[in-house]
C-alpha positions in Angstrom: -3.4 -34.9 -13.0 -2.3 -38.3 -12.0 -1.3 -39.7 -15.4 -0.5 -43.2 -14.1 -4.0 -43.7 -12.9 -5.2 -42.0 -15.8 -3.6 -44.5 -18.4 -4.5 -47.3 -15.8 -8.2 -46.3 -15.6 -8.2 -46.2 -20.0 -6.4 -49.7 -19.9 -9.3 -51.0 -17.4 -12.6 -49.6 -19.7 -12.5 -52.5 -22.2 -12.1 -55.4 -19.5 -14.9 -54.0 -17.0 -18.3 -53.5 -18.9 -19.6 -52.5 -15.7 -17.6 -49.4 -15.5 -18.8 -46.1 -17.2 -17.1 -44.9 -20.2 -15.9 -41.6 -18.6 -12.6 -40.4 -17.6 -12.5 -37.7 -15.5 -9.3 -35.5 -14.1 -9.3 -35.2 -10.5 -11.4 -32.9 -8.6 -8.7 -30.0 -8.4 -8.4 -30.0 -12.3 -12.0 -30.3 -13.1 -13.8 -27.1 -13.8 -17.6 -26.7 -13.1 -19.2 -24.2 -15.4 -22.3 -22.6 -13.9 -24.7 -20.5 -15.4 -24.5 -16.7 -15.2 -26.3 -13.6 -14.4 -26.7 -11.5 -17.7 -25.2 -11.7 -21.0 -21.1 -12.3 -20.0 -21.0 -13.8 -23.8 -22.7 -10.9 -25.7 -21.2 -10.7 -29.3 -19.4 -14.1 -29.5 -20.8 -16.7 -31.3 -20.9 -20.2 -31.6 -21.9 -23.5 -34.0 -23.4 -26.9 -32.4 -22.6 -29.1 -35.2 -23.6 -32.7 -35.4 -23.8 -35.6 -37.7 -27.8 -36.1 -37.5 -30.5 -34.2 -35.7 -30.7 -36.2 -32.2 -27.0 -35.6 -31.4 -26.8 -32.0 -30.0 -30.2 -32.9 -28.5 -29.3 -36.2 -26.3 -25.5 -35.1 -25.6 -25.1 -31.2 -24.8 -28.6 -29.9 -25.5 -28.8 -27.9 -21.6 -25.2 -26.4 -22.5 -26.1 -24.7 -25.9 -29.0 -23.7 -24.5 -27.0 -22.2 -21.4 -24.6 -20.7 -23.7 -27.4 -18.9 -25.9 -29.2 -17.5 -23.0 -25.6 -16.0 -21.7 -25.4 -14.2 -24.7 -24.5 -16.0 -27.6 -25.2 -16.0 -31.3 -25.5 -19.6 -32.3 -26.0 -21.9 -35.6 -27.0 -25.3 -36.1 -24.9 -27.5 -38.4 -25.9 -30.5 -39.8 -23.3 -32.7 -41.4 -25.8 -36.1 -43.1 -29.1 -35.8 -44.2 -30.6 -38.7 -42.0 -31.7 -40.2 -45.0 -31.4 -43.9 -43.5 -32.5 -43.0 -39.7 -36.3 -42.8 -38.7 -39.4 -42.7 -39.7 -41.0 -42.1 -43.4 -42.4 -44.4 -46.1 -39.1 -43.4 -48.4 -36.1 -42.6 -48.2 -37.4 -39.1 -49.2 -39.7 -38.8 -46.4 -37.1 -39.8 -43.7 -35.2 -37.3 -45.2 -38.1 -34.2 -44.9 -39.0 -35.1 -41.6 -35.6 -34.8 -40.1 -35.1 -32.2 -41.6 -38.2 -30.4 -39.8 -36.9 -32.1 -36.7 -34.3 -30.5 -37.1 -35.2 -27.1 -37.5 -37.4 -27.4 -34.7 -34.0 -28.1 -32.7 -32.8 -25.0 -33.6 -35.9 -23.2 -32.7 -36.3 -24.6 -29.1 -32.4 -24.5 -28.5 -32.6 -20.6 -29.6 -30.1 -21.2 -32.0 -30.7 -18.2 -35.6 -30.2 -20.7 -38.4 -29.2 -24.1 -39.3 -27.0 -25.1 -42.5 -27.6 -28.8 -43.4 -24.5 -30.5 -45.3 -26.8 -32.9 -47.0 -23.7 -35.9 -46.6 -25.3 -39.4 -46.7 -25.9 -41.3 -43.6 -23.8 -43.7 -42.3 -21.7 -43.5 -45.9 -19.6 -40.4 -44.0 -16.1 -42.2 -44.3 -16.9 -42.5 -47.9 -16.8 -39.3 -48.8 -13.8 -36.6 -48.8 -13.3 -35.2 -45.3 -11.1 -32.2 -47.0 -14.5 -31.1 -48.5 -16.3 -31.1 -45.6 -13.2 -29.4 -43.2 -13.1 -26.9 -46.3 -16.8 -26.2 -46.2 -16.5 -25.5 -42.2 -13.7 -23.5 -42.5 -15.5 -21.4 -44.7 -18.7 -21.5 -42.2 -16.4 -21.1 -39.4 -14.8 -17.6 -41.2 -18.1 -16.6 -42.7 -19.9 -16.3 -38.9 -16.9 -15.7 -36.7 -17.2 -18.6 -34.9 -15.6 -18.2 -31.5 -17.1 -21.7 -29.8 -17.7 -25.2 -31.3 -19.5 -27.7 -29.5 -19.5 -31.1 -31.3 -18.5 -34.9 -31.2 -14.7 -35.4 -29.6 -12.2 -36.2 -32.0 -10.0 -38.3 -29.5 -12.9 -40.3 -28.6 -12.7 -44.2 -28.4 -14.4 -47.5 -29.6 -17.2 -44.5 -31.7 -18.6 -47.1 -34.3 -20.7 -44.5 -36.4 -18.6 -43.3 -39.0 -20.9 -39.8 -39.8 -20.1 -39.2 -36.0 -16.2 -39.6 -35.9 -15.8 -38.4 -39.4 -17.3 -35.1 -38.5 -15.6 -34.9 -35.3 -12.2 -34.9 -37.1 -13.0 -32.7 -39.6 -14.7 -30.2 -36.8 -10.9 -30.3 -35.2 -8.8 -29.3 -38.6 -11.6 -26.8 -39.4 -11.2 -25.2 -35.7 -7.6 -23.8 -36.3 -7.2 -24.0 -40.1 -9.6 -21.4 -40.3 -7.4 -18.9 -38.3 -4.5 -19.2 -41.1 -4.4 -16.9 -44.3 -2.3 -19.4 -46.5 -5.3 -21.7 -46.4 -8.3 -21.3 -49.5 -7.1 -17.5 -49.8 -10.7 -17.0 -52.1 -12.2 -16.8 -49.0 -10.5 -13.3 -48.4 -10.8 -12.4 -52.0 -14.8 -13.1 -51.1 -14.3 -10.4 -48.2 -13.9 -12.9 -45.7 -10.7 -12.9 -42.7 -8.8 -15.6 -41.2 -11.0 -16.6 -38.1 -10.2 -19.6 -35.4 -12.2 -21.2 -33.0 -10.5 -20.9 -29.6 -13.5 -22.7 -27.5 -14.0 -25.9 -27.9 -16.7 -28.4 -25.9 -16.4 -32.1 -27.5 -18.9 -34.9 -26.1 -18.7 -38.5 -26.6 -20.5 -41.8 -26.7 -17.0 -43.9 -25.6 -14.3 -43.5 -23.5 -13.4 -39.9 -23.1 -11.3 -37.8 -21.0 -14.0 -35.3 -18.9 -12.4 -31.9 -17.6 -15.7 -29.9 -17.6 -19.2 -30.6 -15.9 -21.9 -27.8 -17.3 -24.5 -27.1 -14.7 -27.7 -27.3 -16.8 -30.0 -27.5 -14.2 -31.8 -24.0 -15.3 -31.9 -25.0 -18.8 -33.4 -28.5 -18.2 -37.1 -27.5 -19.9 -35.2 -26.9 -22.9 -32.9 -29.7 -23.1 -36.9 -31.9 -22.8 -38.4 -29.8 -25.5 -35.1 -29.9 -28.0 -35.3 -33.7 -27.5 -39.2 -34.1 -27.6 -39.0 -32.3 -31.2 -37.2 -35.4 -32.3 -40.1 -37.5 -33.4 -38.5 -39.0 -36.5 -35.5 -40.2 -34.7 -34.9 -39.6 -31.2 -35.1 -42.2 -28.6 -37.2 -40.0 -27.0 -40.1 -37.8 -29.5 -43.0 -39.5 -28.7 -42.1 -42.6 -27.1 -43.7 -41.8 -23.8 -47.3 -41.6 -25.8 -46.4 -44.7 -28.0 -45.8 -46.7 -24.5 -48.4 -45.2 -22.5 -50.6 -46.4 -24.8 -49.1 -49.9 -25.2 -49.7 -50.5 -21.2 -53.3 -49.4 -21.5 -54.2 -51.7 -24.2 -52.3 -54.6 -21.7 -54.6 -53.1 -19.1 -51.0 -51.8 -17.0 -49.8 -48.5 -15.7 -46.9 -46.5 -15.2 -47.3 -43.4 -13.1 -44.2 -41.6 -13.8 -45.4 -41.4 -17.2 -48.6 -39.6 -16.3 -52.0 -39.1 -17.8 -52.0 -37.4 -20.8 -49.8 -38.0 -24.4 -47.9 -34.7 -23.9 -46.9 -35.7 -20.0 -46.0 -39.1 -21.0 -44.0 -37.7 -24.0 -41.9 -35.4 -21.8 -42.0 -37.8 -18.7 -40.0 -40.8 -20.9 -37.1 -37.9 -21.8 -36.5 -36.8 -17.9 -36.9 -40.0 -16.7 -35.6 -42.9 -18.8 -33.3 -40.6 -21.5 -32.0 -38.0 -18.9 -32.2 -39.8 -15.7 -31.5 -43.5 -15.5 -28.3 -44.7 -17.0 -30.5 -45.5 -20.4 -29.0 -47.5 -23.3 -29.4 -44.2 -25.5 -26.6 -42.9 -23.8 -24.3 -46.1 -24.0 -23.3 -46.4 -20.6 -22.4 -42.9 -20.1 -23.8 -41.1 -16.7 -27.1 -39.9 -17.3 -27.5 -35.9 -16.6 -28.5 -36.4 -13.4 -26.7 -39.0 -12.1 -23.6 -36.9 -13.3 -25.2 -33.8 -11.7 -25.5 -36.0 -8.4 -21.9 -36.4 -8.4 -20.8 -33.1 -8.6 -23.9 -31.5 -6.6 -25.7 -30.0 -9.2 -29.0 -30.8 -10.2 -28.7 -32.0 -13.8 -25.2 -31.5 -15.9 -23.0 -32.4 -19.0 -19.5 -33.7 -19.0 -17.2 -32.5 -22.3 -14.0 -32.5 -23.1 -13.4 -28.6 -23.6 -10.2 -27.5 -24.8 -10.1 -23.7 -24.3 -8.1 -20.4 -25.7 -3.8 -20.9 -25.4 -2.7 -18.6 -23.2 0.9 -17.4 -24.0 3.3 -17.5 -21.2 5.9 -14.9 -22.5 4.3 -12.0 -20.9 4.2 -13.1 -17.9 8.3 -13.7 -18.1 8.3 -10.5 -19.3 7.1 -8.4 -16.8 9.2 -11.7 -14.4 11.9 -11.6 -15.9 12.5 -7.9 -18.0 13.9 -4.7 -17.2 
């Protein structure tokens, strides 16, 4: 890629507002990932992990649920408990509705189980990140976890700790898991080095983009994974809550429709999904990012895939 204009680009995103957060490689480095015929990723599996339960949902909700129709076995990990984001009378209540929220995620998302960490919210960079690496490791060895799709650990100007805490601790996990010398109980427990070797990292700042993920088939689910957010989300029920609001000022809105349930999933396509909304802090909206790169509706990551050793190709190059 063209580094200078990378590093120039980078330089510019703090003194033009107007500019969106994203970095992309050029178009002969960027790779387009579109759905496949089948199950090509049959017996590999994969963890979505995110600080609270709207993350996965807003940020890479079509590509999980691509990834899980290809063939994948996936889990749902939760790193906070929510406990200070949403809706509830206590703190306790917040906490048991995201929770539900959460596993209704999971259910929509077709991912088979979800393991909440139970960290505080918004207290993450409190707390020892060598626990929580050492507890992903041991998720990480104890499924076989072959993919990881989470928060990116290089992104910038991220001002929720839970998120960029758990990001960092997502990247030690990846490859500590792979080593024997590291919490050797684990094999005594039956369990084998394992390392993550596919990586898809989303961001809410500046990030460096080198995969688009055509999502266009999955779009439904990305809605309903979102929708199920009622405690939290930007989205949940927000179409109802407005619909109704315009009624009682005697206005309407057609794109939202007639009903509670059209107006609910309307908001989420329209004004989460489609505009460049102030959920997504600037970022291209799915289908403005599709647009771009002729797809119907996408997501942009920073994917860092498998290392692919060199020496035999300089074998077979260079041996007799």
């Amino acid at each position: 890629m063209d580094r200078r204009a990378f590093i120039e680009n980078s330089l510019a995103i703090p003194l033009m507002p107007s500019m969106k957060y994203r970095t992309f490689v050029s178009d002969e480095e960027m790779v387009i990932e579109k759905a496949q015929e089948g199950k090509p990723h049959k017996g590999k599996v994969l963890a979505a992990v995110q600080p609270h339960c709207d993350d996965i949902p807003l940020f890479a909700g079509g590509t999980v649920a691509k990834l899980i129709a290809e063939g994948y076995t996936g889990y749902l990990i939760r790193t906070s408990n929510d406990d200070h984001a949403g809706k509830g009378a206590t703190v306790g209540e917040v906490v048991r509705n995201n929770e539900i929220d959460n596993e209704g995620v999971a259910q929509v998302l077709g991912l088979s189980k979800t393991y909440d960490l139970g960290y505080r919210n918004h207290r993450m960079d409190n707390m020892s990140i060598i626990e929580l690496r050492a507890r992903l490791i041991y998720l990480i060895r104890m499924s076989k976890i072959d993919t990881v799709i989470s928060y990116d650990p290089w992104g910038h100007y991220e001002e929720n700790p839970d998120h960029y805490v758990t990001a960092r601790a997502v990247e030690a996990a990846c490859w500590m898991a792979g080593g024997k010398w590291d919490y050797p109980e684990h094999m005594d427990a039956g369990l084998a080095p394992h390392a993550v070797s596919e990586k898809y990292y989303f961001a809410r700042g500046p990030q460096l983009v080198n995969r688009i993920v055509d999502i266009s088939t999955h779009i439904e689910e990305k809605i309903d994974a979102n929708r199920v957010n009622i405690t939290q989300g930007p989205a949940g029920d927000a179409g109802s809550i407005l619909l109704e609001k315009l009624r009682a000022e005697g206005k309407t809105l057609s794109i939202l429709g007639d009903n509670a349930e059209a107006a609910n999933r309307n908001y989420i396509q329209h004004f989460v999904m489609d505009h460049d909304s102030e959920f997504l802090r600037g970022i291209q909206s799915d289908r403005i990012l599709g647009e771009k790169y002729g797809l119907g509706w996408a997501e942009g990551f920073h994917y860092v895939g498998p290392r692919k050793s060199k020496l035999p190709q300089y074998i077979d190059e260079h041996g007799k």
